[in-house]
N, C-alpha and C positions, 0 to 999 in steps of 0.2 A: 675316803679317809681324810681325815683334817690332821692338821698341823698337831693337836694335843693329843688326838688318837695315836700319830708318829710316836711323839715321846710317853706315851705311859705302856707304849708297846718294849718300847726300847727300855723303857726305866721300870721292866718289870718288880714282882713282889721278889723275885731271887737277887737280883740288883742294887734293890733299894737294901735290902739285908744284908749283903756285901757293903755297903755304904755303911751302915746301921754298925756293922762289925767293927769296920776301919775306925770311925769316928767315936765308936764306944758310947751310943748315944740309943735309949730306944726305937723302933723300926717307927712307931708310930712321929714321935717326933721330926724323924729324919723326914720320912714322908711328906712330912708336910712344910719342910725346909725344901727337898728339892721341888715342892709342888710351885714354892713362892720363885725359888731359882729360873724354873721353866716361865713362868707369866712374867718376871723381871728379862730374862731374856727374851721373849718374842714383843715385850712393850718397847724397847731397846730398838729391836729393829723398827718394829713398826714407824717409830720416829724418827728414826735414820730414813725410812723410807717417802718421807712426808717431800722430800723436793729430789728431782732427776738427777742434782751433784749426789745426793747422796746414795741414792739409788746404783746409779753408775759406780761410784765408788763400792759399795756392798757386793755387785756383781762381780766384779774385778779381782774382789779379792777371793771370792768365790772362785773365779775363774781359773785365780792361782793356786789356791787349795788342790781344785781337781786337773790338776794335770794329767795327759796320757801317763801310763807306766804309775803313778803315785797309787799307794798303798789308801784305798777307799775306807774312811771311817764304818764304823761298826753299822750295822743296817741298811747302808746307801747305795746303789748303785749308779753307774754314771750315763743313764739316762736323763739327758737334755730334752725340755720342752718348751722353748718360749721362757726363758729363762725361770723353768721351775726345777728342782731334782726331785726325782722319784724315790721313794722310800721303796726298796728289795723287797 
């Protein structure tokens, strides 16, 4: 499973409609606003990730997100691998 398979899983068509509601904007539109959201976020990292300060730093904060006992964002589980998280 890749990284865009993660979020269109997560950012289902019930989702995105819930979105679509909130914003009072059509589904289609929306869609393709958070389509742009998700590739502006993972090009974000990806450039963060281009030298080991920043890499390190990204983990770190990662690190601090998942703490024991914290309450796991929605599809995540706290399986560690060589610093990757596993999608539930």
């Amino acid at each position: 499973m890749t990284l865009f398979a993660t979020f269109n899983d997560i950012l289902n068509s019930d989702v995105l409609s819930r979105i679509a509601n909130y914003v009072d904007e059509p589904a289609e539109k929306t869609h393709k606003a958070v389509d742009g959201l998700v590739y502006t976020i993972v090009g974000g990292l990806m450039k963060r990730t281009t030298t080991e300060i920043g890499v390190n730093q990204l983990f770190n904060h990662i690190k601090r997100l998942y703490k024991p006992g914290r309450r796991q964002p929605y599809g995540f589980s706290r399986q560690v691998h060589r610093h990757s998280w596993q999608c539930a």
